[in-house]
C-alpha positions in Angstrom: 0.0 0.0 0.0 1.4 3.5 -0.9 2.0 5.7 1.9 0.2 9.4 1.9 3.0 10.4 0.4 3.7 9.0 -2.0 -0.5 9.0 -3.0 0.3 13.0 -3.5 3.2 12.1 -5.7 1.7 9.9 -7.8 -1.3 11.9 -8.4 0.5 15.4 -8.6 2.4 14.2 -11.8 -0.6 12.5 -12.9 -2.2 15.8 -12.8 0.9 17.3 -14.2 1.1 14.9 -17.3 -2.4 15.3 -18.4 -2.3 19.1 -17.8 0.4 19.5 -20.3 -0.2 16.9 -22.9 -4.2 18.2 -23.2 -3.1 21.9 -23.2 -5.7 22.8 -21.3 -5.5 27.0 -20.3 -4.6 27.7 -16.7 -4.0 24.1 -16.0 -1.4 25.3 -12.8 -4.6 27.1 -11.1 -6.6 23.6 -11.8 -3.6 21.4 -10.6 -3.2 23.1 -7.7 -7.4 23.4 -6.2 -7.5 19.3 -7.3 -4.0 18.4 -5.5 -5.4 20.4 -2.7 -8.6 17.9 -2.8 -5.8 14.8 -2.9 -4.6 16.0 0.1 -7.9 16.4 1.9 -9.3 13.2 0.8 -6.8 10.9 -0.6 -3.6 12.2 1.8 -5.3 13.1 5.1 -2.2 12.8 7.4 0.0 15.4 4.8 -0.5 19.0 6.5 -0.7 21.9 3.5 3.4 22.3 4.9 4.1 19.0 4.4 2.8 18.9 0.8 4.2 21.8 -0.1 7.6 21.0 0.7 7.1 17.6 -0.8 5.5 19.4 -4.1 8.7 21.3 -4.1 11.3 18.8 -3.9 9.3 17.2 -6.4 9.5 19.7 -8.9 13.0 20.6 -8.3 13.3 17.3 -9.3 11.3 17.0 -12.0 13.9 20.0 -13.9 17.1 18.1 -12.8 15.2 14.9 -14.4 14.5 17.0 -17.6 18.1 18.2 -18.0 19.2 14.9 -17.8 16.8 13.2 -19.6 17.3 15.6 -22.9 21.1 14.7 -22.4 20.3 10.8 -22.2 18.3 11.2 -25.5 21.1 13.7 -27.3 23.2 11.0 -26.4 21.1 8.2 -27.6 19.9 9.8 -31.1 24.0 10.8 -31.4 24.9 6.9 -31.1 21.9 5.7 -33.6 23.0 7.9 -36.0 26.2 9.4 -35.8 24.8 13.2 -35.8 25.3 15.3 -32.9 22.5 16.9 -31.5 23.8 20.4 -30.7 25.3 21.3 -33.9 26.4 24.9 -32.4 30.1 25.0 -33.7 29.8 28.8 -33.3 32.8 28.9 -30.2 32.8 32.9 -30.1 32.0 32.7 -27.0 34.6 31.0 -25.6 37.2 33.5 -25.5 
């Protein structure tokens, strides 16, 4: 059984996922009343604190995991094909 926890982690990127990949406008208002909800009836013993600091950690996560997720794939379309994936060979600014 998932702790309360990890519930609001599950269902925060959940919430995340679908709110992006449907575009729908204003979906960070909507997340955050319906993760609030979670919290109140899926998460009872997470105080508004408590989920906040977890929500944060998670999305300070959720960047690192993007930045090294789009290095993983550079690296991965470079190796299947041979082509880098920055092709900036501009190195003015490396004076």
């Amino acid at each position: 059984m998932l702790s309360d926890r990890e519930k609001l982690v599950l269902h925060f990127v959940a919430m995340m996922t679908i709110g992006k990949m449907t575009g729908v406008s204003h979906h960070d208002k909507i997340i955050s009343k319906m993760i609030e909800e979670v919290r109140q009836n899926r998460c009872r013993s997470l105080s508004p604190g408590d989920m906040e600091d977890l929500l944060g950690d998670v999305n300070e996560e959720m960047v690192s995991g993007k930045l090294m997720f789009e290095q993983l794939m550079g690296d991965t379309i470079w190796s299947m094909t041979g082509e880098r994936p920055n092709k900036n060979t501009n190195w003015r600014d490396m004076k």
